[in-house]
Every structure is written in structure tokens, then in C-alpha cells.
C-alpha positions in Angstrom: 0.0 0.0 0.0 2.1 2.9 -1.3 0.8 6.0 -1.1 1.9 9.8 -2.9 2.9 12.8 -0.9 -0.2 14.0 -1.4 -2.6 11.5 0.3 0.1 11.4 3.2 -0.9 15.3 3.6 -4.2 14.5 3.3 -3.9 11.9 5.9 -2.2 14.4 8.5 -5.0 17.0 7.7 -7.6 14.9 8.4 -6.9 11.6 9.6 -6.6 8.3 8.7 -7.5 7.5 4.5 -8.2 3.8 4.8 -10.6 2.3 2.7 -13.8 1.9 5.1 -17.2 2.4 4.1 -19.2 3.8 7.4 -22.6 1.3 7.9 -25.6 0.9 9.6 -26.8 -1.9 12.0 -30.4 -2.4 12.5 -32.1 -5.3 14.3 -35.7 -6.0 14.4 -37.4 -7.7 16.5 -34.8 -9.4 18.4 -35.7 -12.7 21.0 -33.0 -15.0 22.7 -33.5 -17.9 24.4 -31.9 -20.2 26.7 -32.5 -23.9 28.1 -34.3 -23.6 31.3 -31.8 -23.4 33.9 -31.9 -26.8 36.2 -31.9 -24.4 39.4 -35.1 -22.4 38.2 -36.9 -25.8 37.4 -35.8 -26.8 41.4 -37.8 -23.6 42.0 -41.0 -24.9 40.1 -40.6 -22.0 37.3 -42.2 -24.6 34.4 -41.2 -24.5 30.6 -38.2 -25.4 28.7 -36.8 -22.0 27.9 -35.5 -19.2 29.1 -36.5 -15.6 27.7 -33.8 -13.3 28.2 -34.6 -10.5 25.0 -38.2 -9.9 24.2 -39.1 -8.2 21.3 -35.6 -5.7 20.8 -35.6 -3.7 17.9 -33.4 -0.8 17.4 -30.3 0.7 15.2 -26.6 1.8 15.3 -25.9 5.1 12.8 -22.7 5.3 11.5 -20.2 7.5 12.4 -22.6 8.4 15.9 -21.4 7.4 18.9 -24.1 5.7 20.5 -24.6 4.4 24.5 -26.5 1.2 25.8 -28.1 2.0 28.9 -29.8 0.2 31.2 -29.9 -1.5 34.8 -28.2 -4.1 36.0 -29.9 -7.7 34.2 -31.3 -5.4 31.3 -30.0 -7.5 29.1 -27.7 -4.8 27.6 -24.5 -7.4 27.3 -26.6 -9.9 26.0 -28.3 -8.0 23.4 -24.1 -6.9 22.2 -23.5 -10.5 22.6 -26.2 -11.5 20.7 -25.9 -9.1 17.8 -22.2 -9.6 17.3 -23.0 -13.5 17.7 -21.0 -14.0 20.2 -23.4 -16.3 21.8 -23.0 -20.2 21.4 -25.4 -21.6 23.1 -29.4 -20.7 23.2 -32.0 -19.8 20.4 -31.8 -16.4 18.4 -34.7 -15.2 16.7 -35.4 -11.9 14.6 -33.3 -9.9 11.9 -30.0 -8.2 12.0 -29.0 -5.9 8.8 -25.9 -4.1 7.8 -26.7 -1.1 6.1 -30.0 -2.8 4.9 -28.7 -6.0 3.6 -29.1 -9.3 5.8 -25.7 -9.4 8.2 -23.3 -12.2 7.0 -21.1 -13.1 9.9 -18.1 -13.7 8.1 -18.3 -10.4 6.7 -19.4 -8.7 9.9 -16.5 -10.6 11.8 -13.8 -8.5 9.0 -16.0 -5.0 9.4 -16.4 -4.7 12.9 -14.4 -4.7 16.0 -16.0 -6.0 19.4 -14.4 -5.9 22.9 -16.7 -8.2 25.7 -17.4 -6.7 29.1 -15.0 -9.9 30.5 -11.9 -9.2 28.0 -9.0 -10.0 29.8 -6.1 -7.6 29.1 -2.5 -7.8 30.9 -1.9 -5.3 33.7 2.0 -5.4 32.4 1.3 -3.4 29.4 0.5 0.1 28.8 -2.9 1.2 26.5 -1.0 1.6 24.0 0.4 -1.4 23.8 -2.7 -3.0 24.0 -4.2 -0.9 21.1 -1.1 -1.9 18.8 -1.3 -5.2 19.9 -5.1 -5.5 18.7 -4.3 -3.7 15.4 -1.6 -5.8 14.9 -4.0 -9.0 15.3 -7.1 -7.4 13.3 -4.8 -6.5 9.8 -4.2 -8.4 7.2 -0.7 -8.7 6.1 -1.2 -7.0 3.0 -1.4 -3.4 5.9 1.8 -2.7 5.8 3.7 -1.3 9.3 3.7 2.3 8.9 -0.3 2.2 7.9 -0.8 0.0 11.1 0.8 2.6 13.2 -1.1 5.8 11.4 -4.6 3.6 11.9 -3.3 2.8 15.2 -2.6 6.8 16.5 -5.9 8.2 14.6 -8.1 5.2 17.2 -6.0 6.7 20.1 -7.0 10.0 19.3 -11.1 9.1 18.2 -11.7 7.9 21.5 -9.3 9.9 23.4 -7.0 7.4 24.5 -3.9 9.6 23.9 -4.4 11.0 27.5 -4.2 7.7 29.3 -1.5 6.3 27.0 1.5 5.5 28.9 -0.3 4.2 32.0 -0.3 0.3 32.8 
């Protein structure tokens, strides 16, 4: 990936020029179910399944930075879990579209990045260690090193991790 004086000026002006194409997600209609939990059938509570979502519809604009809020056993963690299908157990029901076309997981997997509420990362490394680290794990290896690093700076800076950089 070579690029002429000018797009590197470009770059600096404005930030990163990679090829990304800002989309939607919308899901409609949204149910997740799990087997009845043997503790809860101790209990008497009949049925074979679970309902944890009921009916969640809703959608993620590009380029807005949007919050999930909610109480405590909302269901907000299991709705992200569920939409980035990151689930593997349980029934899913409903409809999940990237910028109006069905989601393809493989495709969704390559497009999106997703970081679970329990991700583990080591106290021995600084944040911006751990942000190269991820970039270096989510590129392909036709991204060569100096685009990495660019990409790499320009998330820093989106989501203002530039002031917490150095700590552990």
C-alpha cells in the first residue's frame, strides 16, 4: 500500500484514509432464548426456555457514537452478545441488517471490532500497547507497518486514549 505525498498530507490534515465504508446496523425484533436453567426448574418455574430479550428492535448510525443504557440484568450485554454472535449456546430469533442487507457473519467478523465486558487484558502493558497489539492481530498482512501505526494513532485519538497512553 504505497501512497503519494499527497494522500500522506491529506492523511495528517484529516486523519486516517483507509478504505472503510461507514454502515448501519439495524435489528428488528430481536428474542434470545436459553434452556431452562436446572436451578429455576428446582424452583418450580415450568417451561423449557429461558427468555432473556423480548421483542428488541433498534439501530446503530454510522459515524454516531451511541450508549446502551440500562440497569443491571437489562439485558444490555446480552443484546451486544447476541448481535455480534458471540453467543454459542441458546435460540436467536429476529433480523440483524448491515446497512440494509441481511448481516453475514463472516463479513461482519472483517468490518467490525468488538471488545466483551470480560476481556481480559494484561496489567504489564501500557494502553497503548494493548491498542497496537489489537491492530496488529485485526490487519491483514497486506497493511503494511507504517499504515498500522497511522490507523493505530488516529483510534487513540477518536476515542481519546492519547491522555491515558502511557499508564499500565
Amino acid at each position: 500500500m504505497n501512497s503519494t505525498p499527497e494522500e500522506d498530507t491529506l492523511a495528517t490534515k484529516r486523519g486516517m484514509l483507509l478504505p472503510f465504508t461507514p454502515l448501519s446496523i439495524s435489528f428488528n425484533h430481536m428474542n434470545y432464548y436459553i434452556n431452562m436453567p436446572t436451578e429455576m426448574e428446582k424452583h418450580g418455574i415450568e417451561g423449557s426456555r429461558l427468555q432473556l430479550l423480548r421483542d428488541v428492535s433498534g439501530a446503530f448510525r454510522p459515524e454516531v457514537l451511541t450508549t446502551l443504557v440500562g440497569v443491571t440484568g437489562a439485558g444490555k450485554t446480552t443484546l451486544m452478545d447476541v448481535l455480534a454472535r458471540r453467543k454459542t449456546s441458546g435460540y436467536i430469533e429476529g433480523s440483524i441488517n448491515i446497512s440494509g442487507y441481511p448481516k453475514k457473519q463472516a463479513t461482519f467478523a472483517r468490518i467490525s471490532g468488538y471488545c466483551e465486558q470480560n476481556d481480559m487484558h494484561s496489567p504489564n502493558i501500557t494502553v497503548h500497547e494493548s491498542v497496537m497489539f489489537s491492530a496488529w492481530l485485526h490487519f491483514g498482512k497486506e497493511v503494511n507497518s507504517k499504515t498500522r501505526k497511522m490507523f493505530m494513532e488516529e483510534v487513540m485519538n477518536l476515542v481519546e486514549l492519547h491522555y491515558v497512553r502511557n499508564l499500565e
